[in-house]
VEXDREN-2710 file (C-alpha; in Angstrom, 1 decimal):
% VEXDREN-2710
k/r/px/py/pz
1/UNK/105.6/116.0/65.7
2/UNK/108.2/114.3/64.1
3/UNK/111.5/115.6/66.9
4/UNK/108.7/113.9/69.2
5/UNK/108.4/110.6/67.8
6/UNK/112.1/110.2/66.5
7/UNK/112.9/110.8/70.3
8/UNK/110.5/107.8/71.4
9/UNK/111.8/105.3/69.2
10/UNK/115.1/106.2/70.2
11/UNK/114.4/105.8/73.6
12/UNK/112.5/102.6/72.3
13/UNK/115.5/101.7/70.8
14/UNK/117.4/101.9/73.9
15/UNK/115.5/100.0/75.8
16/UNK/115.7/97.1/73.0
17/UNK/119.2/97.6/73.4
18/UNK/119.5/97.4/77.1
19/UNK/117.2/94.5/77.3
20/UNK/119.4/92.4/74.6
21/UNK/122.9/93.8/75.3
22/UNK/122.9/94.7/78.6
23/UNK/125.0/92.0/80.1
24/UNK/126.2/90.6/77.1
25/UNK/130.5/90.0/77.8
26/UNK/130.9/92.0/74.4
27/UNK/130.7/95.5/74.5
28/UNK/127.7/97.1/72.3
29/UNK/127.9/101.1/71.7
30/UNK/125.1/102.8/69.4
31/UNK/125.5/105.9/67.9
32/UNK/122.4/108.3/66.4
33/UNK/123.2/110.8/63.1
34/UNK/124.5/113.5/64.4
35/UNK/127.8/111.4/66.3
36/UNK/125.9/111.3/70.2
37/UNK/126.2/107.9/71.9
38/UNK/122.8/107.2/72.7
39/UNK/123.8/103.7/74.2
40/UNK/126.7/101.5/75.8
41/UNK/125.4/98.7/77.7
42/UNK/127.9/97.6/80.7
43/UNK/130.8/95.8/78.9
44/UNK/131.5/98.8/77.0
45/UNK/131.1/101.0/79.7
46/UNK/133.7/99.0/82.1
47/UNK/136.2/98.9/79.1
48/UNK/135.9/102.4/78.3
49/UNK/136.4/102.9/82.1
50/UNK/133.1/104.7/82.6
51/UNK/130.9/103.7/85.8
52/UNK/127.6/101.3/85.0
53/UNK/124.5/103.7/84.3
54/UNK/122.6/101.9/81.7
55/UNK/120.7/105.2/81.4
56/UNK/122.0/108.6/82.2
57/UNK/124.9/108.6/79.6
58/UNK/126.1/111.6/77.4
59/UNK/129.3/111.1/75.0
60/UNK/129.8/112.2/71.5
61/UNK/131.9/110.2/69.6
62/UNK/135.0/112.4/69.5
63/UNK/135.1/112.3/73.5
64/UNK/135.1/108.6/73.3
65/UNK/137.8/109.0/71.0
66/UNK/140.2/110.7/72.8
67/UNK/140.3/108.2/75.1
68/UNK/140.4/105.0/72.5
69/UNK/142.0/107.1/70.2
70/UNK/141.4/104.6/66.5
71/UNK/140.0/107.6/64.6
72/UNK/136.2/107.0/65.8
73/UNK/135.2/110.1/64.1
74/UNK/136.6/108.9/60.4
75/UNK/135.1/105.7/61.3
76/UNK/131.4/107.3/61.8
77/UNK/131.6/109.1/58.9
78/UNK/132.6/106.0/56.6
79/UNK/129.8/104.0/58.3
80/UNK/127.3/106.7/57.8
81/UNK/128.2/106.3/54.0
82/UNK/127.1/102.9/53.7
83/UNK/130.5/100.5/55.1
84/UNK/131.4/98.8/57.7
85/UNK/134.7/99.2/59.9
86/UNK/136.6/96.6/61.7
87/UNK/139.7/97.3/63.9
88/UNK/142.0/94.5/65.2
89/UNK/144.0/94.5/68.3
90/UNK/144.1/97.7/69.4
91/UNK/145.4/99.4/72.9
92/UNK/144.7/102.2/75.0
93/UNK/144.5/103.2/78.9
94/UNK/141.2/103.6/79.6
95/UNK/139.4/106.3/81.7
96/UNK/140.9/104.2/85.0
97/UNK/144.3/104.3/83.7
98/UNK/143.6/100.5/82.8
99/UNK/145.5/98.8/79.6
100/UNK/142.8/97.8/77.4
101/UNK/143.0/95.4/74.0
102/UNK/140.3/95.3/71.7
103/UNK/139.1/94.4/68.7
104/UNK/135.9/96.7/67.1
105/UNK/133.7/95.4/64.6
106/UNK/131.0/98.5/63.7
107/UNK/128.4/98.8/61.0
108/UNK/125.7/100.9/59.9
109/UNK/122.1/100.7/61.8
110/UNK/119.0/100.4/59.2
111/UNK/115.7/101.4/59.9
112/UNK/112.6/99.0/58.9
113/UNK/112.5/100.7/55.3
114/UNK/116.7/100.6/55.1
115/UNK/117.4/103.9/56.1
116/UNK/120.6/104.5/57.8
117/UNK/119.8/105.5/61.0
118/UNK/123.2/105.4/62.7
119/UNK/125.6/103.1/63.6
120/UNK/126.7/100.6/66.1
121/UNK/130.2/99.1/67.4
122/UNK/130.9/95.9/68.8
123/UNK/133.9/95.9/71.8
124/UNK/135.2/92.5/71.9
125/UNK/138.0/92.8/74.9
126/UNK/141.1/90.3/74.4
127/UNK/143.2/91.8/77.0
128/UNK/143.4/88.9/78.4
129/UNK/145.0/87.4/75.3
130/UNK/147.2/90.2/74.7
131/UNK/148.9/90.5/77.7
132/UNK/149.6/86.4/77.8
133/UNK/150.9/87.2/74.3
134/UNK/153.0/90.1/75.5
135/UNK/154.1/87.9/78.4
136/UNK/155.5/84.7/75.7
137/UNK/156.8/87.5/73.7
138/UNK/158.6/89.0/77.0
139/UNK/159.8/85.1/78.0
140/UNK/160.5/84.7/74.3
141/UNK/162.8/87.7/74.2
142/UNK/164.6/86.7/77.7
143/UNK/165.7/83.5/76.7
144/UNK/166.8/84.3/72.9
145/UNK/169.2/87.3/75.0
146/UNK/170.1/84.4/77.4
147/UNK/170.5/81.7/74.9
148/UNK/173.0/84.6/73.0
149/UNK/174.9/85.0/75.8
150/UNK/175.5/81.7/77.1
151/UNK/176.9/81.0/73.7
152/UNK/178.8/83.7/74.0
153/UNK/180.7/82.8/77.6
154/UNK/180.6/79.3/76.6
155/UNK/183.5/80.3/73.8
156/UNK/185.9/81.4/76.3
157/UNK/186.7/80.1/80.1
158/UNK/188.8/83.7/81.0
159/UNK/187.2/85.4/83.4
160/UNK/187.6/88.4/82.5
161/UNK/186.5/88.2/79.2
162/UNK/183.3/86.2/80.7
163/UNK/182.6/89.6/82.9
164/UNK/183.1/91.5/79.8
165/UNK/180.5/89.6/77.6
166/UNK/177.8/89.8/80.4
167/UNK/178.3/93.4/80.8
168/UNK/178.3/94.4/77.2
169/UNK/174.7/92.2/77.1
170/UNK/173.6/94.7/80.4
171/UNK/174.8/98.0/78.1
172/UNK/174.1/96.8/74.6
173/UNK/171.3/98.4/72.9
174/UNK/170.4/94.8/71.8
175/UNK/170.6/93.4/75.2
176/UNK/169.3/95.3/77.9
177/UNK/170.4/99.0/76.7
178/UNK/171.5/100.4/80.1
179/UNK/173.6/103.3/79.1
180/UNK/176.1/102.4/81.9
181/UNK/177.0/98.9/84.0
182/UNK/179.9/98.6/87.1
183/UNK/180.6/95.5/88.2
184/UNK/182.2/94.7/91.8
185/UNK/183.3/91.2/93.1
186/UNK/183.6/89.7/96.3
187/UNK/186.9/90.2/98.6
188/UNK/186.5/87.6/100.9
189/UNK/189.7/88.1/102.9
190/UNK/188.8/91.9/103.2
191/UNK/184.9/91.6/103.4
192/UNK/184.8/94.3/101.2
193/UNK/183.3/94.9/97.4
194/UNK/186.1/95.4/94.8
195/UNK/185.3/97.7/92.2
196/UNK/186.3/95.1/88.9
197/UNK/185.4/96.4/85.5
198/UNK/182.5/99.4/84.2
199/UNK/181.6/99.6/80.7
200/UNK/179.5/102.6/79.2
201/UNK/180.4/106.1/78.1
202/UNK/181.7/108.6/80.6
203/UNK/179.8/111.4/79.5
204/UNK/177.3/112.8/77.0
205/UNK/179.6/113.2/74.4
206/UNK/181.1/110.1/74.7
207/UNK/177.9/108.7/74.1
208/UNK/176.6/110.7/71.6
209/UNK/180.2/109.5/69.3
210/UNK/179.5/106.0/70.1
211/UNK/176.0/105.5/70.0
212/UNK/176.2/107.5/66.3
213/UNK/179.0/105.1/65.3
214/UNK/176.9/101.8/66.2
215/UNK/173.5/103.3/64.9
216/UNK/173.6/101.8/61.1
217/UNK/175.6/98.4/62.4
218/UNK/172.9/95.7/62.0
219/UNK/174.0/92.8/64.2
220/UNK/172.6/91.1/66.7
221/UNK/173.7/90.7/70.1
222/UNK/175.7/87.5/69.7
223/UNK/177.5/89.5/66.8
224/UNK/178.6/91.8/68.9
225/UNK/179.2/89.9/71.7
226/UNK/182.1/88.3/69.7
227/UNK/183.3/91.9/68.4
228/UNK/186.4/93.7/69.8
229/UNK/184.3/95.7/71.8
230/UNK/187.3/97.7/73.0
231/UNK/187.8/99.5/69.9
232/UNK/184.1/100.3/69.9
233/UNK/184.2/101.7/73.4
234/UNK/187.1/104.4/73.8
235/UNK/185.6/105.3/77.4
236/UNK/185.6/102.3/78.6
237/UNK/188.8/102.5/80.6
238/UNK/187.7/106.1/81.7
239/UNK/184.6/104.7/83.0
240/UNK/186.3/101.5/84.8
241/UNK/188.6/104.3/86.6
242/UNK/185.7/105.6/88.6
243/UNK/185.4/102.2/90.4
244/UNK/188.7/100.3/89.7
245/UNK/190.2/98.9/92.7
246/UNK/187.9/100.5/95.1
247/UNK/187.0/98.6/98.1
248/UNK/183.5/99.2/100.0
249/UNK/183.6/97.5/103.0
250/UNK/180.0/95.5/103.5
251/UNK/179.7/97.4/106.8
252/UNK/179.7/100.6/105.0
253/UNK/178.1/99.0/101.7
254/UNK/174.7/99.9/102.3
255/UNK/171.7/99.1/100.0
256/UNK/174.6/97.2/98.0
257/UNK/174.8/95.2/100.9
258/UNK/170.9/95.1/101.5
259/UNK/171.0/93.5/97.3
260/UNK/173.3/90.6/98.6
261/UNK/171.2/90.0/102.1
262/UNK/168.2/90.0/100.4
263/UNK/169.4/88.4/97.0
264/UNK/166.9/90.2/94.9
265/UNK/167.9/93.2/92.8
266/UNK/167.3/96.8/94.2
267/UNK/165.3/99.7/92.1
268/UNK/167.3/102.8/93.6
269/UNK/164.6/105.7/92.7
270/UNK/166.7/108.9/94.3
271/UNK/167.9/109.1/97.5
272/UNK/165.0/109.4/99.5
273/UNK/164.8/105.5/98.7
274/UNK/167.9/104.5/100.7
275/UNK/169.9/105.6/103.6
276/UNK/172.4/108.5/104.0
277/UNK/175.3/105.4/104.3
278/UNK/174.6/104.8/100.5
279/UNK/175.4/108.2/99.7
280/UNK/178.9/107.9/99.1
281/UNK/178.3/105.3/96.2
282/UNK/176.1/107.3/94.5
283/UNK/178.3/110.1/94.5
284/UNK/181.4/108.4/92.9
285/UNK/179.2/107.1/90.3
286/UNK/177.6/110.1/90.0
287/UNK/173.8/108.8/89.6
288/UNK/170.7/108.8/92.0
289/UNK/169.1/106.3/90.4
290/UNK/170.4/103.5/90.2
291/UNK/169.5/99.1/89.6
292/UNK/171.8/96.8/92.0
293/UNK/171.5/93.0/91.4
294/UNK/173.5/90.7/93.7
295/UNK/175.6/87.5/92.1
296/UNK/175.1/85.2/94.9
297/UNK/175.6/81.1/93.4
298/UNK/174.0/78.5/95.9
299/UNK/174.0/80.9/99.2
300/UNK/177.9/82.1/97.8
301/UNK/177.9/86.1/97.7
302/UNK/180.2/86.8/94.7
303/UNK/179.7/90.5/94.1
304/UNK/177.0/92.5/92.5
305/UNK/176.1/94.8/89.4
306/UNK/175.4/98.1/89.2
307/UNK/173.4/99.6/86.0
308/UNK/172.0/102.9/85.3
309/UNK/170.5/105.4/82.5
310/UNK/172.6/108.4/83.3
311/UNK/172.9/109.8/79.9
312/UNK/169.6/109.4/78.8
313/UNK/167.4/109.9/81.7
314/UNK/165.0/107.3/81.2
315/UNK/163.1/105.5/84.0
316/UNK/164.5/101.8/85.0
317/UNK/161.0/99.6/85.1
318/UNK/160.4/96.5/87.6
319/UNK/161.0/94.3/84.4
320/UNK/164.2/95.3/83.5
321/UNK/165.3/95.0/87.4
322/UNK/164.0/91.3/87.3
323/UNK/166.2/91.1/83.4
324/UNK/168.9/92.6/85.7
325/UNK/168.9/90.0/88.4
326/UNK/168.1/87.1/85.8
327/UNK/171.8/88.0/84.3
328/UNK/173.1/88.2/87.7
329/UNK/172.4/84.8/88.3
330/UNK/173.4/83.7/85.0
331/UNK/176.9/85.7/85.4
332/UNK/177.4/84.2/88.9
333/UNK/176.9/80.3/86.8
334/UNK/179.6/81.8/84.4
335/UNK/182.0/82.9/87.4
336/UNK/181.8/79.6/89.4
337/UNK/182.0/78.0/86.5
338/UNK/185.1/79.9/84.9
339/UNK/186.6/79.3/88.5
340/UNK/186.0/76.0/88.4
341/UNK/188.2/75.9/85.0
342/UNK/190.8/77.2/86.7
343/UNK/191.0/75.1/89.8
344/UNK/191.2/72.1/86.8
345/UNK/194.0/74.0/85.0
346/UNK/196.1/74.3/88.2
347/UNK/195.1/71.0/89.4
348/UNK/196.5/69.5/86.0
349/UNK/199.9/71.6/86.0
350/UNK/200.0/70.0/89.7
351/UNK/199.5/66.8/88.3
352/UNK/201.4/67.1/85.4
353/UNK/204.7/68.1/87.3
354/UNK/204.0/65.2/89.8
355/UNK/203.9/63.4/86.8
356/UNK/207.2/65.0/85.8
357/UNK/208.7/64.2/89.1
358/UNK/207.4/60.7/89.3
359/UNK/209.0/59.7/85.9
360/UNK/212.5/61.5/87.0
361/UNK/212.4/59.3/90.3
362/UNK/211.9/56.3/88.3
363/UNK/214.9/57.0/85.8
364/UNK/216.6/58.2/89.1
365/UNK/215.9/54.6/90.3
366/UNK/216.9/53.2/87.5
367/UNK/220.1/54.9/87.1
368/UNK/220.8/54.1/91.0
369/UNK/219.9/50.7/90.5
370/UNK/222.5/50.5/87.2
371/UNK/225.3/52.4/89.3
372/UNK/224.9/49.4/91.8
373/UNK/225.1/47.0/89.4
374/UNK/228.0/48.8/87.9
375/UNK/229.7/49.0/91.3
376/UNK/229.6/45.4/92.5
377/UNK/231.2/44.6/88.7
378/UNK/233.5/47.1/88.6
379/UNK/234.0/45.9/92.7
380/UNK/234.7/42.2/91.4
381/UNK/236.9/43.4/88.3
382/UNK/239.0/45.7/90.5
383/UNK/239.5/42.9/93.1
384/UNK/240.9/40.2/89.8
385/UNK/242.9/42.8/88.5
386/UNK/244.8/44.7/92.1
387/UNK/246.5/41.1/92.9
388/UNK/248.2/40.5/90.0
389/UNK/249.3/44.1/89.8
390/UNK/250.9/44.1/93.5
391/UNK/252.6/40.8/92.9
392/UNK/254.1/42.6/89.3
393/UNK/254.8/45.8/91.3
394/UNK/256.4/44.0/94.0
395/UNK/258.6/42.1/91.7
396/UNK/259.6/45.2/89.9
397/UNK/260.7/46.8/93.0
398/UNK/262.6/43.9/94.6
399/UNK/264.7/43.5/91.6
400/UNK/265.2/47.5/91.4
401/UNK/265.8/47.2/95.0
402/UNK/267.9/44.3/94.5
403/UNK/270.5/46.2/91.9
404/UNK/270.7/43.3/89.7
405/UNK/268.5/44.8/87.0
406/UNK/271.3/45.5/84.8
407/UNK/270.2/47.4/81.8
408/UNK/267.0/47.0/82.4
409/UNK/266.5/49.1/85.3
410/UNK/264.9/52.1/83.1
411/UNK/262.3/49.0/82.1
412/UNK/261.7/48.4/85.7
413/UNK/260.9/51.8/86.5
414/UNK/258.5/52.1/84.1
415/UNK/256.4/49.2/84.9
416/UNK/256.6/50.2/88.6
417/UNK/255.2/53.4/87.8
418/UNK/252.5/52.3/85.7
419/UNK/251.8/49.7/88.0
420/UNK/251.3/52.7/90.7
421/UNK/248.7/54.6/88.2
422/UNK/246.5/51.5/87.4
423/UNK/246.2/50.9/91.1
424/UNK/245.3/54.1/91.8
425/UNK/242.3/54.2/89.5
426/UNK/241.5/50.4/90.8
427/UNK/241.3/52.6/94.2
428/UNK/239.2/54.8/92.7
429/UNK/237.1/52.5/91.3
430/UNK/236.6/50.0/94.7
431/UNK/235.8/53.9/96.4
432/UNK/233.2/54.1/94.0
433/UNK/232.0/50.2/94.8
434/UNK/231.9/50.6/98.3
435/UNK/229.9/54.1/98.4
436/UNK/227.2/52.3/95.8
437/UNK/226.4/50.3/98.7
438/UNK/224.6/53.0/100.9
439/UNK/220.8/53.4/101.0
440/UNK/219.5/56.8/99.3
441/UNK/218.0/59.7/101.7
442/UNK/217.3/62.9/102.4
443/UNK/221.3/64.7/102.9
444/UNK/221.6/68.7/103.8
445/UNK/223.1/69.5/101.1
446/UNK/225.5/72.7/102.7
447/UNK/226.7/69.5/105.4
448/UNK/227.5/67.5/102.2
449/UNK/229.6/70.0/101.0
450/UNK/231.0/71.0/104.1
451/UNK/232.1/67.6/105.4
452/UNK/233.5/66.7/101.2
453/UNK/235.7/69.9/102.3
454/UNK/237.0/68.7/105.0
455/UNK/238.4/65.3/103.5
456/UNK/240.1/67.8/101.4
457/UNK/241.9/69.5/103.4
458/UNK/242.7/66.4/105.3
459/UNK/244.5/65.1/102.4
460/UNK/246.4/68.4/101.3
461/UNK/250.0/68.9/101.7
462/UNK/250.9/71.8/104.1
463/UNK/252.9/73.8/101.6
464/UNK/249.9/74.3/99.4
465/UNK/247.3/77.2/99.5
466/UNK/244.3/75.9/101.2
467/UNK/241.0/76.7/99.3
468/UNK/238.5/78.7/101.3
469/UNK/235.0/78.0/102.0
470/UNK/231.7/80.1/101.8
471/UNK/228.4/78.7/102.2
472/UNK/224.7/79.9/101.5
473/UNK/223.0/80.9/104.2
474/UNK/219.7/79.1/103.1
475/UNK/219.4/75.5/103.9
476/UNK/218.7/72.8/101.5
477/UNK/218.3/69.2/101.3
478/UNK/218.7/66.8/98.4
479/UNK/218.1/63.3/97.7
480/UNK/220.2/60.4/97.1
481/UNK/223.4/58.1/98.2
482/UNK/225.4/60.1/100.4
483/UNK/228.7/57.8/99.8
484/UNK/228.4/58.3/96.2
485/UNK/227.7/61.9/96.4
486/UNK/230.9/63.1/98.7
487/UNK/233.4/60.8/96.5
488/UNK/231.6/62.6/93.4
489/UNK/231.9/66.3/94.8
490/UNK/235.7/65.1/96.2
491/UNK/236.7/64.3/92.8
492/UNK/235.6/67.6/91.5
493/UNK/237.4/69.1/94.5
494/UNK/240.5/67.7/94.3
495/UNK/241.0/67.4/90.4
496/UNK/240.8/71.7/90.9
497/UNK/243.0/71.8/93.2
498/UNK/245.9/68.9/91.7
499/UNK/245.8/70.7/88.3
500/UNK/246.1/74.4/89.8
501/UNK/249.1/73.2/91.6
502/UNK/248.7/76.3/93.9
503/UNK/248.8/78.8/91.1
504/UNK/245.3/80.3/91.9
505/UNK/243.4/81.1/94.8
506/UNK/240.3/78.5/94.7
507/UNK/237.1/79.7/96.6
508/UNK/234.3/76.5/97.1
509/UNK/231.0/77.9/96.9
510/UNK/226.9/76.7/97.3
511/UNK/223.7/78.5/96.1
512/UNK/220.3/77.7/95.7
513/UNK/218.0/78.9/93.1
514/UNK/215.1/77.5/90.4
515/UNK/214.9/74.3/92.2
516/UNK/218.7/73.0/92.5
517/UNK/221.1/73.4/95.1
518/UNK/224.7/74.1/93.3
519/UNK/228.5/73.8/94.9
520/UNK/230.8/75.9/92.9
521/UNK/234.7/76.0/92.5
522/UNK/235.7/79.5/91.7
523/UNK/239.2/80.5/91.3
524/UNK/241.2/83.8/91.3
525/UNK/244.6/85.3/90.7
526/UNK/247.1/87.0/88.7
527/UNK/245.7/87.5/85.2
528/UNK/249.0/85.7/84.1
529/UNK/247.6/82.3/85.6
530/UNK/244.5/82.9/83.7
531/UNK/244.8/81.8/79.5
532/UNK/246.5/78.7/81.3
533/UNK/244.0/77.7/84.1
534/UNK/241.3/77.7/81.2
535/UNK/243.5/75.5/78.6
536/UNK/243.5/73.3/82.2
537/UNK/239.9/72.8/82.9
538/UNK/238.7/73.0/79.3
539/UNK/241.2/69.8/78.7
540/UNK/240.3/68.0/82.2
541/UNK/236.5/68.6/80.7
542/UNK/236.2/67.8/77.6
543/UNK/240.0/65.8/76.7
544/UNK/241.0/64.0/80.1
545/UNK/242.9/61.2/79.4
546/UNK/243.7/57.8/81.6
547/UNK/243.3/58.6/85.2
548/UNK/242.0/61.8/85.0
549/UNK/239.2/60.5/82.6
550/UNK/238.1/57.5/84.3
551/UNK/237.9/59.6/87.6
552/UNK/235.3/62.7/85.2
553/UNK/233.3/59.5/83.7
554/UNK/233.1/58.1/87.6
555/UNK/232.2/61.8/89.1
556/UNK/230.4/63.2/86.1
557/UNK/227.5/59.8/86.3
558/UNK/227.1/59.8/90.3
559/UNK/226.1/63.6/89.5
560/UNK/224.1/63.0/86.3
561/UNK/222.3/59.5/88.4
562/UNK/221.4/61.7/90.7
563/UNK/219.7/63.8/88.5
564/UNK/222.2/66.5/88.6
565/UNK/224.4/68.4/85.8
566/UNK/227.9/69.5/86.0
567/UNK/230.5/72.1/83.9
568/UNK/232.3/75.1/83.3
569/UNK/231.0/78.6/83.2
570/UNK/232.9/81.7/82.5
571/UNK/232.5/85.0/84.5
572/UNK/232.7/88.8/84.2
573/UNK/236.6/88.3/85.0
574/UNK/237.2/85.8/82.8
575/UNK/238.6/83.4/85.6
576/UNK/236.3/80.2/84.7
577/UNK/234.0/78.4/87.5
578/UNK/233.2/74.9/87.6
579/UNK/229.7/74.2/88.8
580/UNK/228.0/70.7/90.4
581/UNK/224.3/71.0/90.9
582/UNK/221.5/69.1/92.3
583/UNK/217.9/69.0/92.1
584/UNK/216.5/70.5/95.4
585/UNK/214.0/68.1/96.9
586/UNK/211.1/68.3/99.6
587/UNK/211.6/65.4/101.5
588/UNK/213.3/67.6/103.8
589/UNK/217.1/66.6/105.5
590/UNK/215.7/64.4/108.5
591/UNK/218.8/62.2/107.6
592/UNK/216.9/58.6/108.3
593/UNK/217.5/56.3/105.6
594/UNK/215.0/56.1/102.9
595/UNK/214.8/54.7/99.4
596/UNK/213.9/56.5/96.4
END
């Protein structure tokens, strides 16, 4: 009698139940003594994952468990003592293979004279909740790695070490903890994928030494971002030898080429998920499953990134493909912008030597401008001082000529003579004027040097030994007043060959090399010759006295205006050399008359 009516006020009770929980949006389960569910309205039913019977229904509380799995069972029997239980966030898959979040809040059930006749459960779901929390905390997560590694690049504007700090952030357990990343850029000129840089282990061991090296190193990623990560990583260079330098031809590129068409990354699941023309990149890497995430900046392909879980195994999820491709784009930023630094560093070394240039064509100006000044002077002064010297020359030499000069004819002499050498350098001097007044161009320089060598010869005696001369075979022009120049380089010219008085073979010489176009006056002989021919040109350089000096100091400035240098060098022979050089300009050797 009593089985009877406990059944009929259960099934009372039920009814109750239904009629007040039945569509209520929070789940309601009751549960008799002995641990059977003897009710879940339709709430609990859909999170559980069980169809919507309000009626036919048979669960004992340790089946429901094993699929909530929060230690129902315990739970029962510390309600059935008298306590209540509540549980807070808590998630399973459901019977539908559903994520759930819950929170429970159970209690005892009293009967009208407080007896505890069993116990219910309330299922409030805040899945909803949870996964927008999960999502923040996924967002959250995404920009504190980004946020790290932009401050990271933004230390350094290499690009190599900018490639380096983005894939360390793909590999790094505190990034995105692939065990292995490859990068390839863009060949443009080839149309091909260059195999740049990989960073990972190489094999199992590798990993196993590294991984068990980094384990107790607290840092975060920015930490290690800024680390040496070379001596970390033994196997990197190993690894980057699998791909370094190898060219894949987009035609033959395959699903690496579908990544950059597309411009969304690629979840490579085994072979079956591409074509056979892929093949032969996942052999050289030696992986079948595989992430590929182009670096394409405003419709520019750059190259793409490779990233796998060789060593470990583990299955590459949609979310880190998009975390992939979300560092893709924020490497292809770094690269245009790392570019775009050097572009700016080149430009300014452009500038910078223009700069350079501009400021040596203005002293050049100036110096020209000086020398012209200096020539119509030295033009006026010559012109006062040759008259009074011819009519004291001639005088000297009509009364030698005369024979009346007595006793004094050894005077006479001398004044003649040194009448001679002061109008020689007046000569030298009005050569000087006269060339200063000649518009600066463009000259070929081997033609300068070439047509200087023919005055020369011109104005040797026969019974001396000619000088021979060689010229480069690469053409060159330089810049300035031609006049000046070929009395400069005849100077130079014929001071060799007046102080060698024939002892020595002289061989003239040009070259061009590091921007200056050089004429050289080499000389050869018997080693006899030698100790004297450098006491020679070591005085006529550095000692010259009256004529001599005045024609260095007239030479050495047309060079040195010109922007020029001239000197003596020794050789392997020990014969000395004596070098004139210009700088080598772009202007070209047109020959039409321009001014600096």
């Amino acid at each position: 009698m009593s089985t009877v009516l406990e059944q009929s006020i259960d099934t009372s009770d039920r009814t109750v139940f239904h009629r007040n929980m039945g569509n209520s949006p929070l789940g309601f389960v009751y549960i008799n003594r002995s641990g059977k569910i003897e009710y879940m309205n339709r709430t609990a039913k859909e999170i559980v994952g069980l169809d919507n019977d309000p009626y036919e229904f048979n669960m004992s509380v340790k089946e429901l468990d094993t699929v909530i799995g929060c230690g129902i069972p315990d739970c029962f029997e510390h309600i059935m003592a008298g306590n209540s239980v509540d549980i807070a966030d808590h998630h399973f898959l459901n019977l539908k293979k559903q994520l759930r979040s819950i929170n429970i809040y159970s209690n005892s059930f009293l009967s009208h004279n407080n007896e505890v006749r069993g116990a219910f459960a309330i299922f409030a779901d805040v899945t909803p909740a949870y996964r927008e929390k999960t999502r923040l905390a996924k967002a959250d997560y995404i920009l504190s790695l980004i946020a790290q590694v932009s401050e990271a690049v933004s230390s350094t504007a290499e690009l190599e070490d900018v490639l380096k700090i983005i894939l360390v952030a793909v590999t790094a357990r505190q990034g995105l903890g692939f065990n292995r990343a490859f990068l390839f850029l863009m060949n443009e000129s080839a149309n091909a994928l260059t195999g740049t840089m990989a960073i990972g282990p190489a094999s199992p061991e590798d990993a196993q030494q590294i991984w068990s090296r980094l384990e107790n190193k607290h840092r975060t990623l920015l930490e290690l971002l800024n680390e040496n990560l070379g001596k970390e990583n033994s196997s990197i260079p190993r690894l980057s030898a699998m791909i370094q330098g190898w060219p894949i031809p987009l035609e033959t590129a395959g699903v690496l080429k579908k990544a950059l068409d597309e411009g969304k990354g690629i979840n490579i699941t085994g072979r079956a998920s591409i074509g056979a023309d892929s093949y032969p990149i996942l052999d050289r890497l030696q992986s079948d499953f595989l992430v590929v995430a182009p670096i394409i900046s405003r419709g520019k392909r750059m190259g793409v990134i490779l990233a796998d879980n060789r060593i470990t195994g583990q299955p590459i999820s949609d979310y880190l493909v998009d975390l992939l491709q979300t560092f893709a784009n924020h490497m292809a930023l770094a690269i245009e912008r790392s570019q775009l630094y050097d572009k700016i560093m080149e430009r300014a070394a452009e500038l910078e030597e223009k700069n350079r240039q501009l400021a040596e064509s203005q002293e050049q100006i100036i110096r020209a401008e000086k020398m012209s000044v200096i020539g119509e002077l030295t033009s006026s002064i010559a012109h006062e001082l040759r008259n009074p010297l011819t009519v004291i020359g001639g005088f000297a030499n009509l009364m030698l000529t005369a024979g009346d000069a007595g006793p004094n004819t050894e005077y006479l002499n001398i004044i003649l003579t040194e009448t001679k050498r002061a109008e020689s350098a007046i000569h030298q001097v009005l050569d000087f004027s006269k060339a200063s007044k000649t518009a600066n161009r463009p000259i070929d320089f081997n033609l300068l040097v070439g047509q200087t060598f023919e005055m020369l010869l011109s104005k040797l005696k026969f019974s001396r030994r000619k000088p021979a001369l060689t010229m480069s075979g690469q053409t060159t022009g330089v810049f300035g007043n031609p006049d000046q120049l070929m009395h400069a380089l005849f100077q130079f010219m014929w001071l060799s060959v007046e102080e060698t008085t024939g002892e020595c073979k002289i061989t003239i010489s040009t070259e061009m090399d590091d921007g200056f176009a050089r004429m050289k006056i080499g000389f050869s002989g018997d080693e006899s010759k030698r100790d004297n021919l450098v006491k020679v040109l070591g005085q006529l350089f550095s000692s010259a006295t009256g004529t001599q000096k005045l024609t260095m100091i007239v030479a050495g400035e047309t060079v040195r205006c010109h922007g020029g240098n001239f000197g003596l060098e020794g050789t392997k022979e020990g014969f000395p050399t004596i070098y004139v050089e210009l700088p080598r300009t772009e202007r070209g050797t047109s020959g039409e008359n321009t001014h600096c």
